[in-house]
N, C-alpha and C positions, 0 to 999 in steps of 0.2 A: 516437490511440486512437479510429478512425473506429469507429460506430457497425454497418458492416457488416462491418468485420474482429476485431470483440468477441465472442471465442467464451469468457469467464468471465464468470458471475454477481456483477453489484455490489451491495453490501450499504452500502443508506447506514448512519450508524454515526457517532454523535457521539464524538468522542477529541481529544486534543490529543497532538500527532506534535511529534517535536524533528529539524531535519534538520542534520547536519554534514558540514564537509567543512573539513581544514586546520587547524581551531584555532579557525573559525569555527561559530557555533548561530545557526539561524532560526526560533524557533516558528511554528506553523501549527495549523488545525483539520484534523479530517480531515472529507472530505466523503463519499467512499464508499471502499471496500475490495474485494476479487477477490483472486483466487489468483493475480494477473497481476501488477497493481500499485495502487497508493493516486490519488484525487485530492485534493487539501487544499486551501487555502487559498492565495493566494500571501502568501507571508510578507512581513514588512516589512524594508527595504533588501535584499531578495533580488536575489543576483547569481550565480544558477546559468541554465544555458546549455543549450540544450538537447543532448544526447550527455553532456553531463556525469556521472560518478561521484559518489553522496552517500551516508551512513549514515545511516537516518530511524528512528528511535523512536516507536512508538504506543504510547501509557499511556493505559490503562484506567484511569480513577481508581477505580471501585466495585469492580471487582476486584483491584486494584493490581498487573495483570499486564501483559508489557508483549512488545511484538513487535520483535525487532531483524531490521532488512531493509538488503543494501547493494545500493541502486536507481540506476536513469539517468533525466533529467529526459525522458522522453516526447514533452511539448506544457509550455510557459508561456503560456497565453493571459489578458489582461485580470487578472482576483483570481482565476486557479485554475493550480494546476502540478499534470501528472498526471507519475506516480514509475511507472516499470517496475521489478519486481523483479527482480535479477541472483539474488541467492542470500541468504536465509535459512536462521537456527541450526534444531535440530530441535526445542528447544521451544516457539519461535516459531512452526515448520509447525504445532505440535500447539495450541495458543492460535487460531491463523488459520483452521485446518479446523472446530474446536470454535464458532468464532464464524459461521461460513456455513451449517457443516452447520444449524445453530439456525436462522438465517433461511432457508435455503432449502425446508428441511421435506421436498426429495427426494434420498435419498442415491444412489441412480443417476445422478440428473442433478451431484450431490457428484464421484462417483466418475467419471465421464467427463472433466471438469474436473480431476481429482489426474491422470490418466492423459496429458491432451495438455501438461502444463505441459512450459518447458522448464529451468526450474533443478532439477528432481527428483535 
């Protein structure tokens, strides 16, 4: 997720993300969010790979609403793993947009971002 090929707006954004994959769970924090993919924390006894396939949960505590996304591990570097999203449900797009559109404060700059995604 190099910085000159980052064409979505990241929203830092405190949450706690559950990531599975197989029967196994990793907690993690979330560090920022995009229409693209999440960066977190890196979890403890984490043994995801990069290309890897995972289902990651963000829960909102104050809201008690929650984002279900099935992502690929990006980059693991040092304490951060960035998640690419494959494909999220449609109430989780609608939670996700609800939550950018607010910090972004420009729905233009919103709406060009919905337009080049590629899991649409």
């Amino acid at each position: 997720m190099n910085d000159e090929k980052r064409r979505f707006s990241r929203i830092s954004f405190d949450a706690d993300v559950l990531l599975s994959k197989d029967r196994q769970e990793w907690r993690a924090s979330l560090l920022d969010i995009s229409l693209n993919g999440l960066l977190v924390t890196r979890p403890a006894h984490w043994q995801g790979l990069q290309g890897e396939h995972f289902h990651a949960e963000v829960i909102f505590p104050d809201s008690g609403s929650l984002i279900h996304i099935e992502a690929t591990v990006a980059h693991d570097n040092d304490d951060r793993t960035g998640l690419q999203i494959n494909s999220i449900d449609i109430e989780s797009v609608g939670h996700l947009r609800r939550l950018i559109e607010l910090n972004l404060g420009d729905e233009k700059l919103l709406n060009r971002e919905l337009a080049s995604l590629r899991w649409r």
